[in-house]
N, C-alpha and C positions, 0 to 999 in steps of 0.2 A: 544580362541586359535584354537579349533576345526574347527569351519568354516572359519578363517582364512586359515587353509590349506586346507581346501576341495576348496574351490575358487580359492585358487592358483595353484592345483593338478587341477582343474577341465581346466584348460588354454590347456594343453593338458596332455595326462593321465602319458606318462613317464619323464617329465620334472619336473622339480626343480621348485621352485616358483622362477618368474621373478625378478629384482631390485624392485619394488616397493611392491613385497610382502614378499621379505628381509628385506625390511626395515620395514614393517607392525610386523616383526617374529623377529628381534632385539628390538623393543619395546614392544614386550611384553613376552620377556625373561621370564623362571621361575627362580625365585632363590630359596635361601634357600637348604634343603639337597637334592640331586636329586639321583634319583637309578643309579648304574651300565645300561647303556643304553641295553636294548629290555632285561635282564634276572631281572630285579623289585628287583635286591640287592642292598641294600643302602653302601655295605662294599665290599671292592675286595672280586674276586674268588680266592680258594686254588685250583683247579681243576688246571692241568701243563698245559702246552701249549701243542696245540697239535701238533706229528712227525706223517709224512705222507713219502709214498718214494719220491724219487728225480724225476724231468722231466726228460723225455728222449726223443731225440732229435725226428721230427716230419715234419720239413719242411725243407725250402731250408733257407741254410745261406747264410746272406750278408755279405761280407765284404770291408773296405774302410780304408784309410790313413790317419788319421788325425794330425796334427802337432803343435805347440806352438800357430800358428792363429787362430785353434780352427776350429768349422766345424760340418756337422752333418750329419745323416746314419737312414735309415728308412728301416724297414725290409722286407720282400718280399711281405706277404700281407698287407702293408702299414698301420699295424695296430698299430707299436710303433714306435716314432720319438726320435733319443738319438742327444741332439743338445752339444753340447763339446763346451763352451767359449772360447775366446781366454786366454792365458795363464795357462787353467788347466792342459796343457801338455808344458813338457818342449824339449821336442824330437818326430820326427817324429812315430808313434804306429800304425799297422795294429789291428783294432777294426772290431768287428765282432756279430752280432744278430742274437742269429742261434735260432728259434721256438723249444720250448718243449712242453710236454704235462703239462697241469694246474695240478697240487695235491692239488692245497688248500681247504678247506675248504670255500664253498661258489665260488668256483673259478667260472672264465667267461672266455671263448673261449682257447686259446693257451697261455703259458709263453712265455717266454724268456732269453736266458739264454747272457748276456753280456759277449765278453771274447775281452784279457785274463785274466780269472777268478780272480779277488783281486785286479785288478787296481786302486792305488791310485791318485786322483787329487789332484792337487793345489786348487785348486776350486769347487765345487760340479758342475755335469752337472746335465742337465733336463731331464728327461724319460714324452712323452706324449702320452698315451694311447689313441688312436681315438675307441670311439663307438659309434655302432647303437642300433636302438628300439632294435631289434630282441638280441641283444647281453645282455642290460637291461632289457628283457620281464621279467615283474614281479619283479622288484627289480623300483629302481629311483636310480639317480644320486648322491643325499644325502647322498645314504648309500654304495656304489661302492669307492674300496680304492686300492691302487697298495700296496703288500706286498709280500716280499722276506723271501728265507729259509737261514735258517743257517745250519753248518758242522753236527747238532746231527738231521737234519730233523723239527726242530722247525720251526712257522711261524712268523715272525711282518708284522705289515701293519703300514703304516702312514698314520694316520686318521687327523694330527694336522697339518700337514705343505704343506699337498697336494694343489693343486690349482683346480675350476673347472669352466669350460667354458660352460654351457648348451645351446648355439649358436653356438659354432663351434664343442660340442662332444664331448669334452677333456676332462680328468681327469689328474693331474702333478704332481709332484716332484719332486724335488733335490735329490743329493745323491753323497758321497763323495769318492764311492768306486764302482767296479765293483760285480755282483753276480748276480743271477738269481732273474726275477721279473715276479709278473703276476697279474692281474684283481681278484679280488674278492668283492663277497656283504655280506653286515653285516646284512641284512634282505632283504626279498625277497620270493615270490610265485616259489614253485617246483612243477611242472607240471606233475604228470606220464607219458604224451604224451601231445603235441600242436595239433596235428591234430587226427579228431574225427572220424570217418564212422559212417552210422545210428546204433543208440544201444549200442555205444561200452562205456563202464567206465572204468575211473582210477581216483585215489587219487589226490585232490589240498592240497597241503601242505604249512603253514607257516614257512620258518626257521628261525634261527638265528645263527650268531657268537658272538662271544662275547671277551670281554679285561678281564685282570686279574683285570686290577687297574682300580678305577673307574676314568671317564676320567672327570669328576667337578673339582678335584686336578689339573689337567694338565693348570689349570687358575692360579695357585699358581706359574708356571713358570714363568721366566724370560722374558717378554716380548719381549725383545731386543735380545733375543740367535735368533742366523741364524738357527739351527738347533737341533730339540727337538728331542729326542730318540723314534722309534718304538715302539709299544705296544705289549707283545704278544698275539697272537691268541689261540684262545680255541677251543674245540668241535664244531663242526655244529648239532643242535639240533631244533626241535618243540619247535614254542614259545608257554609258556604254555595256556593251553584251556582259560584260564578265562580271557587272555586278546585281546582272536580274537571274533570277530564279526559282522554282517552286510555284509553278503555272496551277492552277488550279480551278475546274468548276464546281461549287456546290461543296467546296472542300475535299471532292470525289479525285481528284488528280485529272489528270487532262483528255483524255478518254474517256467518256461516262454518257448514259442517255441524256445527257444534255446537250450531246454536242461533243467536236474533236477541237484542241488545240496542238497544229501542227505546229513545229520549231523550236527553237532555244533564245535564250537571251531576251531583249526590251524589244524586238519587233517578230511577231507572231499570227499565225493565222488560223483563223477560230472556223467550223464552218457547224452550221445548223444541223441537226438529225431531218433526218429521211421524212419520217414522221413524227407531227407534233401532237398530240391530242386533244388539250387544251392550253390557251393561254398560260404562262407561268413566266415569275422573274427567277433567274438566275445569278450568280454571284459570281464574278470573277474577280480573283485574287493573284497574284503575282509577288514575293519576294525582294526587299533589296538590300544590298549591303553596301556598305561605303560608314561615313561619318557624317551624321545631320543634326543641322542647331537649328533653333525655333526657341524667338522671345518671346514672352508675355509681359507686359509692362517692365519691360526692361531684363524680363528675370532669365538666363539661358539656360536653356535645355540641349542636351548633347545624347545621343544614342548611335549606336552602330550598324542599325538595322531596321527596315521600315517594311510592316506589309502594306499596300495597297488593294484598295477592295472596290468595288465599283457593278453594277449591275445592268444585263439584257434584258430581252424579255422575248420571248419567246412565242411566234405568231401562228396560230394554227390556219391548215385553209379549207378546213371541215369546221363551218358555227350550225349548233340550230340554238333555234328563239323562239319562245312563246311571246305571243304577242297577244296584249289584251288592252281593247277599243273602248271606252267610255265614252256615253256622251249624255251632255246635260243641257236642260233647258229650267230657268228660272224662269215661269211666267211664260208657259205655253198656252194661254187660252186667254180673252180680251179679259176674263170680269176679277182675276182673283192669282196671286201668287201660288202657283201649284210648281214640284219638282219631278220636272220629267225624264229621265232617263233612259239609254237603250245602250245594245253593246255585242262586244261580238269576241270570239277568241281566235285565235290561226297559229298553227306551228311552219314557222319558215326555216327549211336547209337551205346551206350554201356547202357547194364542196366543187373546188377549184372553179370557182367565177360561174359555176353552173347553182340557182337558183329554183328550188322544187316547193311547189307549195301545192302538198294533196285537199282535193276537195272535203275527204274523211276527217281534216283536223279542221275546217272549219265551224265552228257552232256559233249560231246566231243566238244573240238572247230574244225573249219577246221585250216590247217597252214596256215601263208600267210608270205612273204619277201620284203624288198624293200630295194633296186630297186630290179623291177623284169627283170633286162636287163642291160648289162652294157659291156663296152669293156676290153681287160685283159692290161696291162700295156702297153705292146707294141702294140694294136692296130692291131694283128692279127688276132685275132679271136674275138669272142662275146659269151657271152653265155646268157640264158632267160630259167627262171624259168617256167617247166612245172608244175601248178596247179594241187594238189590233193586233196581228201577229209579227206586221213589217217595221214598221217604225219607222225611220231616219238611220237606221243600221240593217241592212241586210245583204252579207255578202254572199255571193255566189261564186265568185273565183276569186282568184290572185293571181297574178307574175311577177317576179323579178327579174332587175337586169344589173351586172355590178360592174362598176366603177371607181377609179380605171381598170381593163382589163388587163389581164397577163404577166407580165413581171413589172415590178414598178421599183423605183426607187429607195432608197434606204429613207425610212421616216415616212413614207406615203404610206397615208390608211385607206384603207380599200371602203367602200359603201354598197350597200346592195340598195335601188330604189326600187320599190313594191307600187305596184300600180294595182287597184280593186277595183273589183265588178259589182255592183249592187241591182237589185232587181225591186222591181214595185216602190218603191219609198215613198215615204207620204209624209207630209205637215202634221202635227197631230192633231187628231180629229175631235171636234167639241160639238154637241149640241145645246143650244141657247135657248133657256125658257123665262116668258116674261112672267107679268103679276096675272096678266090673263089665262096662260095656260098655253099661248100659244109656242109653238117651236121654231128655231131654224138650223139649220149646220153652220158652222162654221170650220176653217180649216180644211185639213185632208186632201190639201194640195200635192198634187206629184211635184217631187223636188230628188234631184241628183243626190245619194247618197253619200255619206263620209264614214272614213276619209275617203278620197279617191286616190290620193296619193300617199306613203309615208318612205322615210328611209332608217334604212338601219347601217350604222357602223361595224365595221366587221371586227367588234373587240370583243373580248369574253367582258361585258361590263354591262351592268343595269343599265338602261336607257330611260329617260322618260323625257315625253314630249307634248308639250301643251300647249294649244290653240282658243284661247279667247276669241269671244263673240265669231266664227264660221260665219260668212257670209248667205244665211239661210233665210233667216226671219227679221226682220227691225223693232225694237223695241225691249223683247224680253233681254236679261243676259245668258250667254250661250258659250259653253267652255267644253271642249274637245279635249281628252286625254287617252296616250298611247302609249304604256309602258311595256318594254321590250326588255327579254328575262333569258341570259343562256339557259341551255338547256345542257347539263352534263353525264 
């Protein structure tokens, strides 16, 4: 059974095992007395459910009209889909998905509180939870359940009738009434922090939730009911020491240049390498043994051993960046659409909050336009691009300065802001000839050059930053780009 799930886990690290390793894991069912799943009790808990406070509102509500034909309303970060059949409503009803904050135990990202609040249907509608890796880091699919509070702050989850999709990211349910709903895991890796600086430690922890009743019983149900009763939810707790084991990073065992994990059992302590080089994720994995069940549309699943897998990331505090200035002008000169352009490039270090920028990696571009000549609508005048070598870009230094300094928090990204120095810049420079022959300049105004400021995130990641219409000239369009490129 064991290597059954490591092969199937091993497909990728946060996904469920595929159809054919369903079916490999329905054949080789445990039976016989099986424990309360991840707490190793063979008899329900007496411990109560547990009361946590109520979500409080968090984002922006949707709301929509739905009516006897039924219908469906997705909430603003597209994260839950409530689909309404036809006929569960007998009258047109303004429905509404307003984001709260999660209290459950084991919770994942945002609730939702459905209103208005106790709506009954004729029909039960669908609630489809869309997630990502990053939303299941350290938990699986498996063990991820939608459950609601009730009036005294108690939790249920349905664990039996839920539906799940590990191709399209879905987890589902019916449900025959309106109340507040959210994401949580029944096992799952607790992180002190995902991201690491050189040296820095915190706690990987195993948890668990748990059911009162043991869910072996829930086979004794009615096969044929449309709809099985919630469980309730207990404590979130460390699963106990003697059933976690087999720590590992990178699959490398617990020791490895990615870092040490000190200790034994479901609470451990991980601490960052010395030096990091560049940005990278890493994998941790953890062991567990016990007896765990997991429904899909009613159907159980039973295995004796579960890896866990979940990922860091790894922060370096040495970036460089090539950083490269564009800038544009639609319509630099009164008589005629010309595209004018200029640009600049710079290599920026950062290594530990000290920012260096040599004057030898700056290169200015010259400007250039085209056309460099053109008549204005009416064929009065002409105007032609007098050539320069400054432009609207010409750097002569840089500094930076990063923020926050020093040691920061678990999840704080550092920023470096780059302050530049430009010298001579100018409007670009036209002269204007009529039908006579006569000339005049226009342009070639001194103007403060750009950018004057820019900032960089201190992540190994492409950057790109764009600035329509710069406050320089009125009328042309004017669009500023600053893409920002580690350097490794």
């Amino acid at each position: 059974m064991t290597v059954v799930l490591e092969k199937c886990f091993s497909m990728h690290p946060r996904l469920v095992p595929n159809r054919f390793c369903l079916l490999l894991l329905s054949i080789v069912l445990i039976t016989g007395c099986v424990k309360n799943p991840l707490t190793g009790n063979t008899s329900g808990n007496d411990d109560p459910p547990e009361i946590t406070a109520t979500g409080t509102p968090t984002g922006t509500p949707v709301t929509k009209a739905i009516g006897a034909s039924g219908g469906s309303l997705v909430s603003a970060d597209g994260k839950l889909t409530l689909t309404v059949p036809a006929g569960a409503l007998s009258n047109n009803l303004d429905i509404t998905i307003q984001p709260i904050t999660n209290e459950a135990p084991g919770g994942i990202g945002n609730g939702y509180d459905l209103l208005p609040s106790g709506t009954i249907f004729n029909t039960p509608v669908t609630l489809t939870y869309h997630y990502t890796d990053d939303d299941i880091n350290g938990s699986n699919p498996y063990f991820i359940y939608i459950a609601t509070q009730d009036s005294t702050g108690g939790w249920t989850e349905n664990v039996v009738d839920r539906d799940l999709d590990t191709v399209g990211n879905t987890v589902s349910i019916t449900t025959p009434h309106f109340s507040s709903y959210v994401l949580a895991s029944s096992l799952h890796l607790e992180f002190g922090q995902t991201e690491f600086r050189e040296g820095e430690s915190n706690n990987f922890k195993v948890m668990e939730t748990f059911n009162e009743k043991d869910e072996t019983n829930l086979q004794d149900q009615d096969p044929n009911q449309d709809y099985l009763p919630p469980l309730p939810i207990h404590r979130k707790q460390l699963v106990p020491n003697n059933e976690v084991s087999h720590w590992s990073l990178n699959d490398q065992g617990v020791t490895t240049i990615y870092g040490n994990i000190i200790g034994t059992g479901s609470n451990v302590t991980f601490t960052a390498p010395d030096q990091i080089d560049q940005e990278q994720s890493v994998k941790v994995s953890a062991q567990i043994s016990g007896t765990f069940v997991a429904f899909i549309k009613k159907k159980k699943f039973t295995f004796n051993e579960v890896i866990v897998i979940g990922h860091i990331k790894l922060i370096p505090s040495k970036f460089s960046f090539q950083v490269e200035i564009k800038y544009h002008i639609a319509g630099s000169n009164p008589c005629f659409v010309d595209n004018y352009t200029d640009g600049a490039t710079m290599q920026v270090d950062v290594n530990k909050d000290v920012v260096t920028i040599s004057n030898s990696n700056i290169v200015n571009q010259p400007p250039s336009t085209f056309p460099t000549s053109g008549p204005d609508n009416d064929g009065t005048q002409t105007c032609t691009w007098v050539p320069d070598n400054i432009g609207l870009v010409n750097i002569t230094g840089a500094s930076g300065t990063v923020s926050p300094a020093g040691n920061v928090g678990p999840g704080v990204i550092k920023s470096a802001l780059i302050t530049v120095t430009h010298q001579g810049t100018i409007l670009p420079e036209w002269t204007i000839t009529d039908l006579g022959g006569s000339t005049s300049p226009w342009g070639g105004t001194a103007l403060p050059g750009w950018p004057p400021v820019f900032n960089i995130i201190l992540r190994d990641s492409t950057q790109v930053v764009t600035i329509t219409s710069p406050p320089v000239v009125t009328g042309p369009e004017i669009d500023g780009k600053i893409t920002i490129t580690p350097i490794h």
